[in-house]
C-alpha positions in Angstrom: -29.5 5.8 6.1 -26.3 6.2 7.7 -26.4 5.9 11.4 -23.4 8.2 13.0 -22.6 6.4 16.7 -22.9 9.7 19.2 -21.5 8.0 22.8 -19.7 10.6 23.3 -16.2 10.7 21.6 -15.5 11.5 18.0 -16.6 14.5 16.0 -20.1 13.7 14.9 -20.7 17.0 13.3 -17.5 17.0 10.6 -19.6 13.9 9.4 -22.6 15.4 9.5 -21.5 17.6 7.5 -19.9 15.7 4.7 -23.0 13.3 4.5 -25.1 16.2 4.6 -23.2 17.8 1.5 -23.2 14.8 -0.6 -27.0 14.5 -0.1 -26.9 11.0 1.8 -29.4 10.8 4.2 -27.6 10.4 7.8 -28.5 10.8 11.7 -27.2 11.0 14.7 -27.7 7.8 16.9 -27.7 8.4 20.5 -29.6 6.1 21.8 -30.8 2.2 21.3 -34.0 3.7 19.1 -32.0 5.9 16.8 -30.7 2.9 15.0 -33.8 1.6 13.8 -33.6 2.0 10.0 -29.9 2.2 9.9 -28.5 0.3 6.7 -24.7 1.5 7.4 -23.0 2.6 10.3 -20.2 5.0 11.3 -18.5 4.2 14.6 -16.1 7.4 15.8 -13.7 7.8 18.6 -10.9 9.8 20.0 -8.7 8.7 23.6 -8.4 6.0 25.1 -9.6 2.4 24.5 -11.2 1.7 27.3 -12.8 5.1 27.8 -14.3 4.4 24.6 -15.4 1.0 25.3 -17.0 2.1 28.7 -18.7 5.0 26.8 -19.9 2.6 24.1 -21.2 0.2 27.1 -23.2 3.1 28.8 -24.9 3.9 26.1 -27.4 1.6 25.7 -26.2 0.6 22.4 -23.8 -2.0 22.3 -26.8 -5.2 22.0 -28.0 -3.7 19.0 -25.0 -2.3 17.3 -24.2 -6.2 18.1 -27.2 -7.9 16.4 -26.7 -5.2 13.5 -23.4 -5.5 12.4 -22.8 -9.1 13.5 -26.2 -10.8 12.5 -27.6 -8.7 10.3 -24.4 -7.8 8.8 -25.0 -3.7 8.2 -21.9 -2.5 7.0 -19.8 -0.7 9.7 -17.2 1.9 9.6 -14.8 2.1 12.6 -13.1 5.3 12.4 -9.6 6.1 14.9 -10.6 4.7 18.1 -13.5 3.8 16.5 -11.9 1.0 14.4 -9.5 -0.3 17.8 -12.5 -1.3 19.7 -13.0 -3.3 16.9 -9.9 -5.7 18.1 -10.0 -8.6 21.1 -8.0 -5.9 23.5 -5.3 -3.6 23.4 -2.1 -3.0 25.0 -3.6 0.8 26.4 -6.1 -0.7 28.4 -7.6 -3.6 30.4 -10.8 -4.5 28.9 -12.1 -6.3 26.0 -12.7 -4.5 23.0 -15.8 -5.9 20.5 -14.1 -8.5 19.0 -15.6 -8.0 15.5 -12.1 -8.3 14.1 -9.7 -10.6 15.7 -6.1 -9.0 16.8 -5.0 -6.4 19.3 -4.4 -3.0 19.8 0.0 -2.7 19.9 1.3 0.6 21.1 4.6 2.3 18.2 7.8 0.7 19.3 9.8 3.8 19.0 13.0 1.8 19.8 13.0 0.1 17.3 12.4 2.6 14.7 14.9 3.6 12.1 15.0 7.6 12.9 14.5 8.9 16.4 10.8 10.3 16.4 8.0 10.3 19.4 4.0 9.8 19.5 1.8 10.0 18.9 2.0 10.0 15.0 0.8 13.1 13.7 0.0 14.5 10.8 -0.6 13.2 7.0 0.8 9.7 5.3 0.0 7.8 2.4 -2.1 5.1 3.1 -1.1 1.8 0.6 -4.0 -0.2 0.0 -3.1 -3.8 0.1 -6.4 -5.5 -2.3 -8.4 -3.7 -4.9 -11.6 -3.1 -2.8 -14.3 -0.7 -3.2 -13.5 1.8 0.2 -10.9 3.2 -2.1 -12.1 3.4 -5.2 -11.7 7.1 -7.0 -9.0 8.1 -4.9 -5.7 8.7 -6.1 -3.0 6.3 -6.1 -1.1 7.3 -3.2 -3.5 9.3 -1.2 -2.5 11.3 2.2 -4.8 11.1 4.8 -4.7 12.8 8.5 -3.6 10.3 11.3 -3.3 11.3 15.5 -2.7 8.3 17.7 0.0 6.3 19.5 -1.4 2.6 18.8 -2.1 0.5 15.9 -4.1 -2.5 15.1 -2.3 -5.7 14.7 -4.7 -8.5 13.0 -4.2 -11.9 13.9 -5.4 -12.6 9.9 -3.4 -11.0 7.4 -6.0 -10.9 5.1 -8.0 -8.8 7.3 -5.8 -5.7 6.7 -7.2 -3.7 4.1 -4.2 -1.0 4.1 -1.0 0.0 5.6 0.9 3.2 5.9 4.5 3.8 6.7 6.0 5.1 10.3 9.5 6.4 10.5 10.5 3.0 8.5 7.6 0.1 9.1 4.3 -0.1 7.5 1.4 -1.2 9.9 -2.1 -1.5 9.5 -3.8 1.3 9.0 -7.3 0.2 7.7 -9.1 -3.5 7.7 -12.3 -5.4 6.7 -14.0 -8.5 7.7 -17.1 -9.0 5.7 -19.4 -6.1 6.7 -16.6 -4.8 9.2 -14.6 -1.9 8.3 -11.8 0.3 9.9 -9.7 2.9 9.3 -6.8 4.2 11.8 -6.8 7.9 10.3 -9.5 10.7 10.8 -11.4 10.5 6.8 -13.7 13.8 8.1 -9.9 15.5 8.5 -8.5 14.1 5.6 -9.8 16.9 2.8 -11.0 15.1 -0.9 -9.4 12.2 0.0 -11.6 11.7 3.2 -14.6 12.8 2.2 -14.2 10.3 -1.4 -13.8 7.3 1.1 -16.9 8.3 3.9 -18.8 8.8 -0.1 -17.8 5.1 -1.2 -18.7 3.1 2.2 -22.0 5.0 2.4 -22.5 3.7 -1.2 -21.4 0.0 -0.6 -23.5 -1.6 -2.7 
């Protein structure tokens, strides 16, 4: 059963949705309870990081998500803001993110780009996976997915970044695993076949 994290941020339904019309089982967990049964886990967000942490916090649950995808080692999908809070902390905010990845969030250096842009980043990029690994299986070799943010995930382990996509001249990660721990910078449930192939192979990580 996939569990879809509802605190608030992230479009819960465009998941729904996909799940829904690829017949995997999913639901909507909004509270504590909701997770009981959960095998994988999809963890949204949109805004800022320490909205989303303090949303995350007030909802009851954090302690479980916790002893789920840290002890019991449920696969977890971290999706946008969804996949910063999975850092130590981030240059946006003041608070400590879950720490289920170790790095920090890094706001775009637009100085130090090589044409003049300005964020966020919007819009569609390749995405270059870095390892063979089962997330992007049956996708095409350079597949465009739909990105909207201003920040970017720095990993203190370089073998933690799963993928990278390019900015107006640097790559930086855009996706990362640790074990059971998953995330991806750009929105899969906006991202067309493309998306809805990658949200299809993490629910069926074997």
């Amino acid at each position: 059963m996939i569990a879809i994290i509802n605190y608030g941020l992230g479009n819960i339904n465009a998941f729904v949705n996909i799940f829904k019309k690829a017949s995997i089982p999913v639901t909507i967990a909004s509270k504590e309870d909701d997770l009981t049964g959960a095998t994988k886990i999809i963890l949204p967000g949109v805004g800022a990081f320490d909205h989303a942490m303090e949303k995350l916090n007030e909802s009851g649950m954090r302690e479980r998500l916790e002893l789920l995808v840290v002890e019991q080692e449920i696969p977890v999908l971290g999706i946008c803001v969804g996949m910063q809070i999975l850092a130590e902390s981030s240059d946006e905010g003041k608070l400590n993110g879950l720490g289920w990845v170790k790095g920090k969030v890094r706001k775009f250096d637009t100085s130090n780009m090589t044409e003049k842009t300005h964020l966020p980043h919007m819009g569609w990029n390749e995405v270059k996976p870095l390892v063979k690994n089962s997330l992007f299986e049956k996708i095409s070799k350079k597949p465009l997915f739909y990105f909207l943010h201003s920040y970017y995930f720095e990993c203190k382990n370089e073998e933690n970044t799963l993928a990278v996509a390019d900015y107006v001249g640097g790559d930086f990660t855009c996706a990362v695993k640790v074990k059971n721990i998953y995330g991806v910078q750009f929105h899969p449930e906006k991202s067309h076949s493309a998306g809805v192939q990658l949200l299809t192979n993490f629910a069926t990580l074997s």
